[in-house]
C-alpha positions as CSV (number, residue, x, y, z in Angstrom):
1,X,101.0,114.3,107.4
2,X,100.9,116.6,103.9
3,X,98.3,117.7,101.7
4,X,98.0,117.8,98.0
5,X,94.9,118.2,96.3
6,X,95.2,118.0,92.3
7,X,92.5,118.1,90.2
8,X,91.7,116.5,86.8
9,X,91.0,118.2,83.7
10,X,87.3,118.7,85.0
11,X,88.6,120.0,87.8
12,X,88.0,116.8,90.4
13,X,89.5,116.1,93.1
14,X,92.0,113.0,93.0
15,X,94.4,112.8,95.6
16,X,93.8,112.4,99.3
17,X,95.7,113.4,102.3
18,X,98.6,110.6,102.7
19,X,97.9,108.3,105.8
20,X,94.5,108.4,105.9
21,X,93.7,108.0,102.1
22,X,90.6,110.1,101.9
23,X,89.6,113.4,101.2
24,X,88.9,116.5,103.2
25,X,85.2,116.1,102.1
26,X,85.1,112.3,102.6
27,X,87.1,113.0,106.4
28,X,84.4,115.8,106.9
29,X,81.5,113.2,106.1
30,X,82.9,111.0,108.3
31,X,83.0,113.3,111.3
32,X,80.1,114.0,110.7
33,X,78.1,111.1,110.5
34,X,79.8,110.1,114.1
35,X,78.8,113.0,115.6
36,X,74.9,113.0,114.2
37,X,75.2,109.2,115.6
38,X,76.9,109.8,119.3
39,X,74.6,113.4,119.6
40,X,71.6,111.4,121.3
41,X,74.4,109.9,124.2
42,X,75.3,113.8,125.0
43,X,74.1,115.2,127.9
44,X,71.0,117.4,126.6
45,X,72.5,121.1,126.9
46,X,75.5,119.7,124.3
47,X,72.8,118.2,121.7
48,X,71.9,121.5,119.9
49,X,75.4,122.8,118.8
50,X,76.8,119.9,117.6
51,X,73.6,118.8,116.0
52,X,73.3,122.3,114.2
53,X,77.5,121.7,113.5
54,X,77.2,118.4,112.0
55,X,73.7,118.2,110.2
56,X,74.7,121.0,107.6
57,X,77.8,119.2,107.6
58,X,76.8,115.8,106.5
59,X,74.5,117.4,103.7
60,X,76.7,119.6,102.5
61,X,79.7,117.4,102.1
62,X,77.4,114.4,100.9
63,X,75.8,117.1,98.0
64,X,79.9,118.3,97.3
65,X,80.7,114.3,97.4
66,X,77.5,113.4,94.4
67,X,79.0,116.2,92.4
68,X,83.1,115.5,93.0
69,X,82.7,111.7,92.5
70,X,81.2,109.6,95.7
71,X,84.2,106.1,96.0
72,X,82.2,103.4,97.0
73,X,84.4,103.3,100.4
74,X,82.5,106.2,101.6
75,X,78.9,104.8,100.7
76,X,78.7,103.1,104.0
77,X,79.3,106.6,106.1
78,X,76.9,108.2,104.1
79,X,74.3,105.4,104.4
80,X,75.3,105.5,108.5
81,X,74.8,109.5,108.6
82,X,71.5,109.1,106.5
83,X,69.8,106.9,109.0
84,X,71.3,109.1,112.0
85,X,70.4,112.2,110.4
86,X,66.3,112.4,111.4
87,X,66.7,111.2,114.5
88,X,69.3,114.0,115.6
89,X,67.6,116.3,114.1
90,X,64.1,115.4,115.2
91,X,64.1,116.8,118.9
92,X,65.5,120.1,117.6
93,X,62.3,120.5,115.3
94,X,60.0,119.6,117.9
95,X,61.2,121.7,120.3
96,X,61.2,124.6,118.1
97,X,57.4,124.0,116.8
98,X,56.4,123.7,120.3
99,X,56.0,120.0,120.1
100,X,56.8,117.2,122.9
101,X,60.7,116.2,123.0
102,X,60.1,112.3,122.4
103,X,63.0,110.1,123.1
104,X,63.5,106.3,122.6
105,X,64.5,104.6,125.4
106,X,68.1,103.9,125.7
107,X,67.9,99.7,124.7
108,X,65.7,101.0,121.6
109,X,68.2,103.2,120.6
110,X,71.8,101.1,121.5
111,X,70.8,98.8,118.4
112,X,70.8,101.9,115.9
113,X,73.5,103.7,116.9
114,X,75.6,100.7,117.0
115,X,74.8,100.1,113.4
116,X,75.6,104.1,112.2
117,X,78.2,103.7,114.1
118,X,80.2,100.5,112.3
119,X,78.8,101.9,108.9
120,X,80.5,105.2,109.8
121,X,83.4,103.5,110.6
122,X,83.4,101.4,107.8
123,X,84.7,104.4,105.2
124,X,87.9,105.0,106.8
125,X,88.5,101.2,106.8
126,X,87.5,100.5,103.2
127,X,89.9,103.4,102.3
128,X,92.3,102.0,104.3
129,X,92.3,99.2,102.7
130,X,91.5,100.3,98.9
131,X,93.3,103.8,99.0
132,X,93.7,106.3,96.0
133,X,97.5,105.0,96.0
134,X,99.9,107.6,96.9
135,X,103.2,108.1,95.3
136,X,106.7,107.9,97.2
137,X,108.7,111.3,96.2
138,X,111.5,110.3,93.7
139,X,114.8,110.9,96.1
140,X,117.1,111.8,92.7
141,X,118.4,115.1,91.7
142,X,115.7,115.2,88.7
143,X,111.9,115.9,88.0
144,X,110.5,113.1,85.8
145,X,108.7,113.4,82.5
146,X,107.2,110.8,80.5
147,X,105.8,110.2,77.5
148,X,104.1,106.8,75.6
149,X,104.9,106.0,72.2
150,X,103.7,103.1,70.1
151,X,105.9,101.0,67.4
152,X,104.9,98.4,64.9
153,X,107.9,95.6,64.3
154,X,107.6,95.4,60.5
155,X,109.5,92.2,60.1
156,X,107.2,90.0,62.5
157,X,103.7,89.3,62.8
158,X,101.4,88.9,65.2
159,X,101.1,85.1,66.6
160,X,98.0,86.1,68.6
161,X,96.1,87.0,65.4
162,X,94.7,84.8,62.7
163,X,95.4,87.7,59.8
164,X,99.1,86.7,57.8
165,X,99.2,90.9,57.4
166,X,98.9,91.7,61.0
167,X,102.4,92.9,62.4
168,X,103.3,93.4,65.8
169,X,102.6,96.5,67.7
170,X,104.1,97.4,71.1
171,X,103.0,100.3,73.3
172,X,105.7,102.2,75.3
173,X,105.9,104.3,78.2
174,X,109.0,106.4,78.9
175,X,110.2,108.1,81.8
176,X,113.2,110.3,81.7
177,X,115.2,113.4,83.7
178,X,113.1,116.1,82.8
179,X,113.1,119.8,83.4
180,X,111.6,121.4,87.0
181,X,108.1,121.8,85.7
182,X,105.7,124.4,87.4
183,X,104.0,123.5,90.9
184,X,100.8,123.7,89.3
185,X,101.6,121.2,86.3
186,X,99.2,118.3,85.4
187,X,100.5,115.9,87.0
188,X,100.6,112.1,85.0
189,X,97.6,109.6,85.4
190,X,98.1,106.5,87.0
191,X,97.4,103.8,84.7
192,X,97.0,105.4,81.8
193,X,97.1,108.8,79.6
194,X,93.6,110.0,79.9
195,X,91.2,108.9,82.7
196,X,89.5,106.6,80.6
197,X,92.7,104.5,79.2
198,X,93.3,104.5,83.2
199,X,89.8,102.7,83.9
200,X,89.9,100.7,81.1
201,X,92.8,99.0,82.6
202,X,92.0,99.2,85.5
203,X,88.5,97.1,85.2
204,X,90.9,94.5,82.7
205,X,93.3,94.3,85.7
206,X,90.4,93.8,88.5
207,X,89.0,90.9,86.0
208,X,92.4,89.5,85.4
209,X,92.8,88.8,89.5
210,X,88.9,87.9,90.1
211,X,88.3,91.0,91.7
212,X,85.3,93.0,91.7
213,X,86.1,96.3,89.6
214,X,84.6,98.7,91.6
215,X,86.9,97.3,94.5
216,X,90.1,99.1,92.7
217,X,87.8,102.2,91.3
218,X,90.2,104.7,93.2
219,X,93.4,103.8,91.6
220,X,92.8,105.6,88.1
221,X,92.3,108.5,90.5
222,X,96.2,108.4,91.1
223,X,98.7,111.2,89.9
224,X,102.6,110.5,89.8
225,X,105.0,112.5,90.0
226,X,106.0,112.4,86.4
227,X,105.0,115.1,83.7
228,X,103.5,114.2,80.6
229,X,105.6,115.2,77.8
230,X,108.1,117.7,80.0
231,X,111.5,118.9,78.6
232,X,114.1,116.4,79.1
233,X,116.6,117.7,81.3
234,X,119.3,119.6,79.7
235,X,123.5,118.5,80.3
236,X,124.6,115.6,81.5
237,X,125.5,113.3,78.7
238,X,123.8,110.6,77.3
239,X,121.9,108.5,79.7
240,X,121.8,104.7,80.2
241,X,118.4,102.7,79.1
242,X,116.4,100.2,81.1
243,X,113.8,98.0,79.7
244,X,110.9,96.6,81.7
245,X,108.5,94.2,81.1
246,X,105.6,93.2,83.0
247,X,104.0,90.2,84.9
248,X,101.1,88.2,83.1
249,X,98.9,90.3,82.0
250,X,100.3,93.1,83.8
251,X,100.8,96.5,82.1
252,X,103.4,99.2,81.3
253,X,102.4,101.0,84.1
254,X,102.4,98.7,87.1
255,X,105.7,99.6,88.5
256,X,105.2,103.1,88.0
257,X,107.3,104.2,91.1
258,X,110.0,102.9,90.5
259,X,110.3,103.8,87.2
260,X,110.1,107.7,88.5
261,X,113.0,106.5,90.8
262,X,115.1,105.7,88.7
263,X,114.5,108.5,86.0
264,X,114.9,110.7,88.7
265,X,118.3,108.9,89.2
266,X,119.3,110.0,85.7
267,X,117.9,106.9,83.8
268,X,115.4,106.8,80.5
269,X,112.7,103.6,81.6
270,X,110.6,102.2,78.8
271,X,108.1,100.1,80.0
272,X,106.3,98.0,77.6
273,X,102.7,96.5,76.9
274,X,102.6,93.5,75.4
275,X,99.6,93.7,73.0
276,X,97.4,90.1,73.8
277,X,99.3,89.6,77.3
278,X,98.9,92.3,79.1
279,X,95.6,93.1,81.0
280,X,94.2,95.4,77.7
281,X,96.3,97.6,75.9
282,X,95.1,101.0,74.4
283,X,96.2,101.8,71.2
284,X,96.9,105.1,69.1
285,X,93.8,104.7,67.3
286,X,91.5,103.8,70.2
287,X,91.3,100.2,69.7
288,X,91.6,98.0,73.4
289,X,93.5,95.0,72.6
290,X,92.5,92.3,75.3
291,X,94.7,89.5,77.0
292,X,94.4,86.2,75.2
293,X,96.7,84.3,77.3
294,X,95.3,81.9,79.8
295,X,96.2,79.2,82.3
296,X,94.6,75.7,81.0
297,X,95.3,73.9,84.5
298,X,97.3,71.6,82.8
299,X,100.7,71.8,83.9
300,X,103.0,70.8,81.3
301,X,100.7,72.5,78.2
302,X,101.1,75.5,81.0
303,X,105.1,75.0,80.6
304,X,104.6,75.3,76.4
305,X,102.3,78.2,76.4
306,X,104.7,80.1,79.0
307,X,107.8,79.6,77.3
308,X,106.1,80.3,74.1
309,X,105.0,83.9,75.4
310,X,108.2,84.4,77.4
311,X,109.6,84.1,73.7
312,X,107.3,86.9,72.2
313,X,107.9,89.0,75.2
314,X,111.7,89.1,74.7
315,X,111.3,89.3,70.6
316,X,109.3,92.9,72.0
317,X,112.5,93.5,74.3
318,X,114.9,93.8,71.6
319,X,112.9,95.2,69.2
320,X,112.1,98.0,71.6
321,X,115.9,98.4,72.1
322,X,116.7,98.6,68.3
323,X,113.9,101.2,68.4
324,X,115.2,103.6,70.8
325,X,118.8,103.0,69.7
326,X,117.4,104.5,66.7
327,X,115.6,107.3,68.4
328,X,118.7,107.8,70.4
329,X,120.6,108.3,66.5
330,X,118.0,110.4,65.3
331,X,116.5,107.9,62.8
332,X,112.8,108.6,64.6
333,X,112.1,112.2,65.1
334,X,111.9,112.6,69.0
335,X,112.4,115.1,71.8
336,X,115.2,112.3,73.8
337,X,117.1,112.3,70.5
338,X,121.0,112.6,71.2
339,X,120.1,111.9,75.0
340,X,120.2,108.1,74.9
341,X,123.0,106.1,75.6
342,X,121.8,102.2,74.6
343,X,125.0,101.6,74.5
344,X,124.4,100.9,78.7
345,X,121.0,99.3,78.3
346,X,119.7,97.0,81.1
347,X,116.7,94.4,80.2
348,X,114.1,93.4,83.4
349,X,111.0,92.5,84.2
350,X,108.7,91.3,87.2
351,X,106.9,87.5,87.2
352,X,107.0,86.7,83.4
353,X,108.5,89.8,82.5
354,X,111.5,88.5,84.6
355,X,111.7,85.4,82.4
356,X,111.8,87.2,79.6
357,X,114.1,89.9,80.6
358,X,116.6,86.5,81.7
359,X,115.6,85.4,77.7
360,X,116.1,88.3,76.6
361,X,119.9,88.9,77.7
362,X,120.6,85.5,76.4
363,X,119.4,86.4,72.6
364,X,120.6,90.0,72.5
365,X,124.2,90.6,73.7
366,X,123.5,93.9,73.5
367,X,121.6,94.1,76.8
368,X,124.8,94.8,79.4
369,X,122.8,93.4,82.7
370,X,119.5,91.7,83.7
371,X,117.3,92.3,86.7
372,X,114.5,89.5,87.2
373,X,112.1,90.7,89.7
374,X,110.3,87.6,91.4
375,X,110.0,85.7,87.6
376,X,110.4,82.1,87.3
377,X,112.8,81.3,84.3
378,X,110.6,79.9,81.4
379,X,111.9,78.7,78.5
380,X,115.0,77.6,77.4
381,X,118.5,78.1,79.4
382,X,120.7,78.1,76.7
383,X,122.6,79.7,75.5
384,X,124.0,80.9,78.8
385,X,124.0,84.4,80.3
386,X,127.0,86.8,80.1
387,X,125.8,89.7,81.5
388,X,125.5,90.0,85.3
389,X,122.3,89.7,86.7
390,X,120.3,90.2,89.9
391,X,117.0,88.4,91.3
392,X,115.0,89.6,94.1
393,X,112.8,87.1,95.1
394,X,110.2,87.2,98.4
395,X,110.7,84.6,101.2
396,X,110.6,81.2,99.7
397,X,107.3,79.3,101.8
398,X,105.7,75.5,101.3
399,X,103.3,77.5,99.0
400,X,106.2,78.2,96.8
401,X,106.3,75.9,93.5
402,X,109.1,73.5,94.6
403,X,111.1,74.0,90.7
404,X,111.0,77.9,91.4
405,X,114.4,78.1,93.1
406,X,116.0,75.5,91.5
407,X,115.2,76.6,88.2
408,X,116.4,80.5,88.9
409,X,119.3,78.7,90.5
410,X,120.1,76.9,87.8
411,X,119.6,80.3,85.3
412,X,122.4,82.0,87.5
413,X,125.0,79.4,88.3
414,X,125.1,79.0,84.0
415,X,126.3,82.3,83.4
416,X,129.5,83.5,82.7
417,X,129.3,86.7,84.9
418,X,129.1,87.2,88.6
419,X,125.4,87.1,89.6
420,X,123.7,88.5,92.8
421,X,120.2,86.2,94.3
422,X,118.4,88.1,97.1
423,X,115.7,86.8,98.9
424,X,114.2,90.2,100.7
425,X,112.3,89.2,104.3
426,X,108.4,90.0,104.4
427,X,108.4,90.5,100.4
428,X,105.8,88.4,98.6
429,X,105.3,88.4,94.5
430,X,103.4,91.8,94.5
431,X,105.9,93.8,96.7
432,X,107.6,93.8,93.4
433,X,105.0,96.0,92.0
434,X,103.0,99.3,93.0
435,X,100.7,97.0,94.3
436,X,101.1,97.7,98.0
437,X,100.4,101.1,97.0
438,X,96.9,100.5,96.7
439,X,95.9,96.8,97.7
440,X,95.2,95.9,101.3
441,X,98.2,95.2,103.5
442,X,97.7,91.4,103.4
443,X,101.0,89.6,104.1
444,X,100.5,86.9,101.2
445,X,99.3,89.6,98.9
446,X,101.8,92.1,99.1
447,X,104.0,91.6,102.0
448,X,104.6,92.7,105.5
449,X,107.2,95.9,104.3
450,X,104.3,98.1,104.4
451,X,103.0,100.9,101.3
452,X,106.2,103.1,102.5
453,X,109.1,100.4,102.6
454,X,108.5,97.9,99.3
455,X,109.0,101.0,97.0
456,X,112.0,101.9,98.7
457,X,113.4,98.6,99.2
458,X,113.0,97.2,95.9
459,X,114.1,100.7,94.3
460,X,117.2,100.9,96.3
461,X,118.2,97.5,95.8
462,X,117.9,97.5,91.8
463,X,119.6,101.3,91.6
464,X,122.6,100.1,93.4
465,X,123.1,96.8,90.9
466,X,122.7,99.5,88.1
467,X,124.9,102.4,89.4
468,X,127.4,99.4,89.9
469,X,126.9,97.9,86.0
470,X,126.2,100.3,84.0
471,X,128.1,103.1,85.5
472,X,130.6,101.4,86.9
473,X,130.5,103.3,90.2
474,X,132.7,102.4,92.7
475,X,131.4,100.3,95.9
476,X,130.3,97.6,97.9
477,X,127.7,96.4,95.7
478,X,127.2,92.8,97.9
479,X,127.6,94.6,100.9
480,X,124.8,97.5,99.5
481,X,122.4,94.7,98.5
482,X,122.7,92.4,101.5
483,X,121.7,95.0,104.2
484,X,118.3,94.4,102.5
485,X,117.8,90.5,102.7
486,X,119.8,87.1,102.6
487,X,122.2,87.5,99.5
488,X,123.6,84.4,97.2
489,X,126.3,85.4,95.0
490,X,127.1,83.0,91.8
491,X,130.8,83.7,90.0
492,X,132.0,82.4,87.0
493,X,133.0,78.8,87.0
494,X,130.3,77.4,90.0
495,X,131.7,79.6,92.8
496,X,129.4,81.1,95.0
């Protein structure tokens, strides 16, 4: 177990000790509410002390708590110590006034401590459960930076608008080899550049899945391990590009930890938002632009509208690669200038951003290989593919839509490269994302790999297809990705 407690720009607490997923004031709340609530079962000549330890204790963290920021997790141990808090305290002022000792018998008081004791115990559940999500350490030989830019397409407008002038914007994160920065650097916010972008998507995300917001209120208190807008790392050469879009109405940040991975691995990521699909989009001049897309329940109008997205989404792929092979050039004014190498690009994407990413690569030849993260191919799938691709997908079920692996199948038997199909055991749509970071370890949520393992898995997996494509490193690569799950290989001309 480690410790690292960052603070924000107001100097609040935001990260919690790993494992646990609270605080040391939210652990020391806890403590002791359970000790103000077990103190009346202590034989008498132990009451005192740990009474007069863990009163001063409860108030002091609960007053440190109401000025730090109090997570709703830890409401329930503070309501528990509340309501213990007289009674242990009680026989201590009446013995010290003079007064009688009064005690309630012990079936009057089993009902009470029982209930301070599961409220108590609640905190460390909910927090369990609902964490501040912890970063995985990138494993490469490089610190991370990254930085967001936003670009406007000149040449196309925007379908989701009614206004004929309105072009399309896309928003950008980037994360690169950077520089060692200090220990004490600012560390990036999870979700978004300021605290505020961070909430702001993450109440549009918590909407988007039906949830109640306040249920994910502790991940905008997440750091990375990326620096905002650190010096790229010096020598090297130019580095190879990877692409990544989202899934429906996902954002540019949701697979956050893999993108420090791989920059860490010497790669430049940029992640996109896709203004009107994803979950709410900040822009430069403070406007939140809002999904718009929606399921109508009606299957085959569901078919149209996807494929009609997946179509805007890859229009944004390209586009974004024109736009950094132009940055890499020196044609936009930028700090990566000259460090860029989109000549080795690599297009993917999770759920829909998968389709798109496998749309993508069919339209822009420049895009050298595909990864398809869990994404069902929508849209057309023709012309076929000719750069090599990979699809992880979690364990196909009888909940799984019956077209899904035909479809992908389909999508990789038609292309004129070797493809790679791996189906990863206990992975299920979200295991894909950060997700198990920070959502409750439910197996049809986010798998059975656990918060440690689907970062790792899914980072490994994807970092070996790339080392082998677009650095043609030497290896194994179907032996490297079939440790990890049941592999299908497709080869030119139907072989598999």
């Amino acid at each position: 177990m480690w410790w690292r407690v960052p603070r924000t720009e107001d100097g609040r607490v935001t990260e919690t000790i790993t494992g646990l997923y609270m605080s040391p004031l939210e652990i020391l709340a806890v403590l002791a509410a359970l000790a103000l609530t077990v103190v009346r079962w202590l034989p008498a000549a132990a009451r005192p002390l740990l009474t007069l330890a863990a009163g001063p204790g409860f108030v002091l963290s609960a007053l440190a708590l109401g000025v730090v920021g109090i997570r709703w997790q830890i409401l329930p141990v503070l309501v528990g110590g509340a309501l213990a808090l007289p009674f242990a305290v009680s026989p201590l002022i009446r013995r010290h006034t003079g007064r009688p000792v009064w005690r309630a018998r012990w079936w009057l008081a089993m009902p009470g401590s029982v209930v301070c004791l599961v409220l108590a115990a609640a905190g460390p559940v909910a927090a369990w459960a609902f964490p501040v999500p912890a970063f995985p350490e990138p494993s490469g030989r490089f610190a991370v930076g990254t930085r967001v830019v936003q670009w406007t397409d000149p040449h196309r407008r925007e379908t989701f608008t009614a206004d004929p002038h309105d072009r399309r914007t896309v928003v950008v994160q980037l994360w690169y080899p950077a520089r060692k920065s200090p220990a004490d650097a600012r560390r990036a916010q999870y979700l978004g550049r300021t605290e505020q972008e961070a909430r702001t998507v993450s109440d549009a995300f918590a909407r988007g899945v039906g949830l109640p917001g306040f249920l994910v209120d502790g991940v905008p208190r997440g750091r990375s391990h990326a620096v905002f807008n650190a010096s790229a790392a010096s020598g090297g050469g130019r580095l190879p590009v990877v692409l990544f879009s989202p899934g429906s109405s996902g954002v540019r940040t949701q697979n956050t930890a893999w993108a420090e991975e791989l920059a860490s691995n010497g790669y430049v990521v940029a992640a996109l938002d896709h203004p009107y699909d994803s979950a709410a989009v900040v822009l430069a001049d403070g406007r939140t632009v809002r999904s718009k897309t929606a399921s109508t329940g009606d299957r085959d109008r569901d078919a149209e509208l996807a494929a009609e997205w997946t179509a805007v989404r890859a229009a944004d792929l390209s586009f974004v690669l024109s736009q950094l092979d132009r940055l890499g050039r020196g044609d936009i004014e930028d700090p990566l200038t000259g460090r860029l190498d989109t000549g080795r690009a690599a297009v993917t994407g999770h759920s829909m951003g998968g389709a798109a990413a496998l749309q993508a690569a069919r339209q822009d030849r420049r895009f050298d290989a595909v990864i398809d993260l869990d994404g069902y191919p929508h849209g057309p799938t023709t012309p076929p593919a000719r750069q090599p691709t990979l699809a992880l997908t979690g364990a196909i079920t009888p909940d799984t839509d019956p077209r899904y692996l035909p479809r992908l199948t389909e999508a990789l038997k038609s292309s004129s490269a070797t493809n790679y199909r791996l189906t990863i055991p206990g992975a299920a749509h979200l295991t894909f994302t950060d997700g198990p970071l920070y959502l409750p370890p439910v197996p049809s949520v986010v798998g059975s790999l656990g918060r440690n393992e689907s970062p790792r898995v899914v980072a490994t997996t994807t970092l070996a297809f790339l080392d082998h494509t677009l650095r043609h490193m030497p290896g194994d690569l179907a032996g490297a990705l079939s440790a990890h799950g049941d592999l299908s290989v497709y080869r030119p001309g139907g072989t598999q």
